[in-house]
C-alpha positions as CSV (number, residue, x, y, z in Angstrom):
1,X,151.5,52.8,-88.6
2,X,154.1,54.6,-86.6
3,X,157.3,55.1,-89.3
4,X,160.8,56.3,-87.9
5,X,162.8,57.7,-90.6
6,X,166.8,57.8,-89.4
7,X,168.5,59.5,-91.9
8,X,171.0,62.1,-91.3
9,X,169.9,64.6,-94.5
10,X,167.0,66.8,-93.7
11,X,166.3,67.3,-97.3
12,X,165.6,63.6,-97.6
13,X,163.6,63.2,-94.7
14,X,161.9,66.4,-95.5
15,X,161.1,64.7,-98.7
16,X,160.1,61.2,-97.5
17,X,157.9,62.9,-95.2
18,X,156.1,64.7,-98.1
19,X,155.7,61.3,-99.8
20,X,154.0,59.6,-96.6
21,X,151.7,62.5,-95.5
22,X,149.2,61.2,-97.7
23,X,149.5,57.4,-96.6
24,X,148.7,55.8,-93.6
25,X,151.9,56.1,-92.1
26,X,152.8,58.7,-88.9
27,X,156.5,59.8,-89.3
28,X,158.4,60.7,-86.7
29,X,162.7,61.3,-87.6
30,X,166.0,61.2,-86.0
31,X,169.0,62.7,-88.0
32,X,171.3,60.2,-86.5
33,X,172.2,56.9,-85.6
34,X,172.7,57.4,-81.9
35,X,169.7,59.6,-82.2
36,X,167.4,56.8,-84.2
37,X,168.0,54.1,-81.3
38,X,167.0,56.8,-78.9
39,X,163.6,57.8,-80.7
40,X,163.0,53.5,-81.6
41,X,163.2,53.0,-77.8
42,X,161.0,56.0,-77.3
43,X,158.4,55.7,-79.8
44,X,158.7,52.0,-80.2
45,X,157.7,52.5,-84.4
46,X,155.8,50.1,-86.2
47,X,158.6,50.6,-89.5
48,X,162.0,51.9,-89.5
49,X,163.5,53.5,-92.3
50,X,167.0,53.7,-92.1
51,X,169.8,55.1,-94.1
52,X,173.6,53.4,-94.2
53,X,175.9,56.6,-94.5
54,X,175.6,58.8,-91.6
55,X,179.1,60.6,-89.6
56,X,177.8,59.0,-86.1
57,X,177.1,55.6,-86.1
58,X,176.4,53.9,-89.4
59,X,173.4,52.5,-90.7
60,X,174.8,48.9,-90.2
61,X,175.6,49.6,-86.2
62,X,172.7,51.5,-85.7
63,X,170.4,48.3,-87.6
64,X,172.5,46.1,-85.3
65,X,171.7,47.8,-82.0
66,X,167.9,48.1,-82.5
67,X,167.9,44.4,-83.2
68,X,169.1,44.2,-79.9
69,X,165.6,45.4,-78.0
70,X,163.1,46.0,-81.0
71,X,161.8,43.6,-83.6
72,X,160.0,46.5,-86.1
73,X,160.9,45.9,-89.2
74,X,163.4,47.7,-91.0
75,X,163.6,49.1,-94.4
76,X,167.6,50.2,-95.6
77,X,167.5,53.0,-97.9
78,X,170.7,53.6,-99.1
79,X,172.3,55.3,-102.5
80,X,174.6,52.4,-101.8
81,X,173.8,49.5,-104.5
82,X,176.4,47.3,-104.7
83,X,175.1,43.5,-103.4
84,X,178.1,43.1,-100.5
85,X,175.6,46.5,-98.9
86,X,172.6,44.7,-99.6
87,X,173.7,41.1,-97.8
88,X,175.5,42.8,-95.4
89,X,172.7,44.8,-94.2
90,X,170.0,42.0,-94.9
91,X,172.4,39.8,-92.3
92,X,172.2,42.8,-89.6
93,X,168.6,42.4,-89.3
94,X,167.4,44.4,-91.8
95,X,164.3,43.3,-93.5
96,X,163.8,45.0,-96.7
97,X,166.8,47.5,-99.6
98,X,165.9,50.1,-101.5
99,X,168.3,51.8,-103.8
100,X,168.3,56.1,-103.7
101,X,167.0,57.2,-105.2
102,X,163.3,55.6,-105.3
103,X,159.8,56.6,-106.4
104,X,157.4,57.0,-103.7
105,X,155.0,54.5,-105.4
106,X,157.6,52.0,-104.8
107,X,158.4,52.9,-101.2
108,X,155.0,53.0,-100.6
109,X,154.9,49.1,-102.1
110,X,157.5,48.2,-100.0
111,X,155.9,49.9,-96.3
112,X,152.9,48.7,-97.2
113,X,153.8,44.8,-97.5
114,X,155.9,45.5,-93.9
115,X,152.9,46.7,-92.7
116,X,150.7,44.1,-94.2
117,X,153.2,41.5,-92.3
118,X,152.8,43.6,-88.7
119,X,149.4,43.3,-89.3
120,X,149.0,39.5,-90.1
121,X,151.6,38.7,-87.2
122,X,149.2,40.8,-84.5
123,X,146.3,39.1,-86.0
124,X,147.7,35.5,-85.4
125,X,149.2,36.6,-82.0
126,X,145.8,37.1,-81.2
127,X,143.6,35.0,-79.1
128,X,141.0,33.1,-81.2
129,X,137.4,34.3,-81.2
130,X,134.6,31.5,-81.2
């Protein structure tokens, strides 16, 4: 599965990256918002992970905008925890919220039931074998 991480900290996406290499996820990363619906349209990603706080474009524009073309779904992970940042991003079009900082177990969890829904949705997309 084809992840995009958008966050604009390297250290973090350094580190996220270190957590996936072992999974079944490819990572590919854009340090901006602007930059993140460049690379979705480019690499069309299976997941998106997506931070909130970044100087460009914010997480909630930049989750806005790649609803506009891209259905993948999108994971918000964001030191911000109050619920007004949660439903605010869920009603952009994000699908899933974790709080920074997370254990990878748990963001594993949570890219593994998106990509357990991708999977399921291809499956019944599929024309019916007899």
């Amino acid at each position: 599965m084809l992840t995009l991480i958008i966050d604009d900290d390297p250290a973090m996406t350094d580190l996220l990256k270190i957590q996936m290499q072992s999974t079944e996820f490819e990572v590919k990363v854009a340090y901006s918002g602007k930059e993140g619906i460049k690379s979705a349209r480019k690499y069309n990603p299976d997941i998106i992970i997506l931070d909130l706080l970044m100087p460009d474009m914010d997480g909630m524009e930049t989750c806005k905008k790649i609803r506009e073309f891209s259905q993948a779904p999108i994971l918000i992970l964001s030191a911000l925890d109050q619920p007004v940042y949660i439903v605010d991003a869920l009603n952009a079009g994000a699908d899933d919220y974790l709080v920074k900082p997370v254990s990878s177990t748990i963001l594993i969890a949570h890219l593994q039931k998106l990509s357990r829904r991708i999977t399921a949705k291809k499956h019944s997309m599929s024309p019916a074998t007899v």
